[in-house]
C-alpha positions as CSV (number, residue, x, y, z in Angstrom):
1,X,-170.8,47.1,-16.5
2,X,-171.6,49.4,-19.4
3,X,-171.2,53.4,-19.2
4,X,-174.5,55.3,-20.1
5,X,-175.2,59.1,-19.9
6,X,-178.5,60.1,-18.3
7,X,-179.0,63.9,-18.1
8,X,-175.4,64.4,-19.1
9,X,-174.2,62.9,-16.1
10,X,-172.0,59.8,-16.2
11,X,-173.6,56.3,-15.2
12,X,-172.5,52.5,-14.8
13,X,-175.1,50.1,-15.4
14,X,-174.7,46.1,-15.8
15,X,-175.1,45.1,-19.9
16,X,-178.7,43.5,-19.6
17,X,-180.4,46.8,-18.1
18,X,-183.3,47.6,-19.4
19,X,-185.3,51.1,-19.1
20,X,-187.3,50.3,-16.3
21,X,-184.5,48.7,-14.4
22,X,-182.9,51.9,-14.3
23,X,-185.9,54.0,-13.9
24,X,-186.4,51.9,-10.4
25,X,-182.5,52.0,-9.5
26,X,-182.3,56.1,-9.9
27,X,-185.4,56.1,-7.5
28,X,-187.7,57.8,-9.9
29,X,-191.2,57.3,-8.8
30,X,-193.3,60.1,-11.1
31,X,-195.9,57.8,-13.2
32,X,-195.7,61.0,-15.9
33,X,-192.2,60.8,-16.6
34,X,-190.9,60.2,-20.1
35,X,-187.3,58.9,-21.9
36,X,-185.5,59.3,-25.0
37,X,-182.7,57.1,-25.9
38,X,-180.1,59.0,-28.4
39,X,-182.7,61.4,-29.2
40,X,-185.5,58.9,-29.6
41,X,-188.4,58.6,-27.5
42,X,-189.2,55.2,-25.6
43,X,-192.5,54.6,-25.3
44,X,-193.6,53.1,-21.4
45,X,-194.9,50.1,-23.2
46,X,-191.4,49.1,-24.5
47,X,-189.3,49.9,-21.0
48,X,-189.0,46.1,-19.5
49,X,-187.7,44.8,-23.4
50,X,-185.5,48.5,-24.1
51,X,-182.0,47.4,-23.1
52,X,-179.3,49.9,-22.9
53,X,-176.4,49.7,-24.8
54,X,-172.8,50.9,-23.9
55,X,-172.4,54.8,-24.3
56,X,-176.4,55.7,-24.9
57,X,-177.3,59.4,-24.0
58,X,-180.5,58.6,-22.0
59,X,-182.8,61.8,-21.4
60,X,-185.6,61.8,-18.6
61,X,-188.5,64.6,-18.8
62,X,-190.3,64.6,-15.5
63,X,-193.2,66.9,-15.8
64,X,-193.1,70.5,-14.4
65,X,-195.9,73.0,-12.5
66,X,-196.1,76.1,-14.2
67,X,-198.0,78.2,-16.7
């Protein structure tokens, strides 16, 4: 298991996660939402072959209604 931060809140994932893998394990279903790694976005294209390494400050955006 490797700690990762993901909107500043502590996480354990096992060392081959990749992006998508822990988009499906934290239940996030919105097909809009977008991650940035240590301040770098990750494009969806990449998410299955984006593996997270120990200590990476993982941001989701999920959209918002407003105006």
């Amino acid at each position: 298991m490797i700690p990762i931060n993901v909107n500043n809140k502590q996480h354990q994932v096992s060392r081959e996660t990749n992006v998508l893998q822990l988009v499906q394990t934290l239940n996030l279903t919105t097909p809009a939402i977008a991650i940035a790694i240590n301040n770098a976005v990750v494009p969806k294209t990449i998410w299955s072959a984006t593996f997270l390494q120990p200590n990476d400050n993982v941001l989701l955006i999920q959209p918002a209604q407003g105006g």
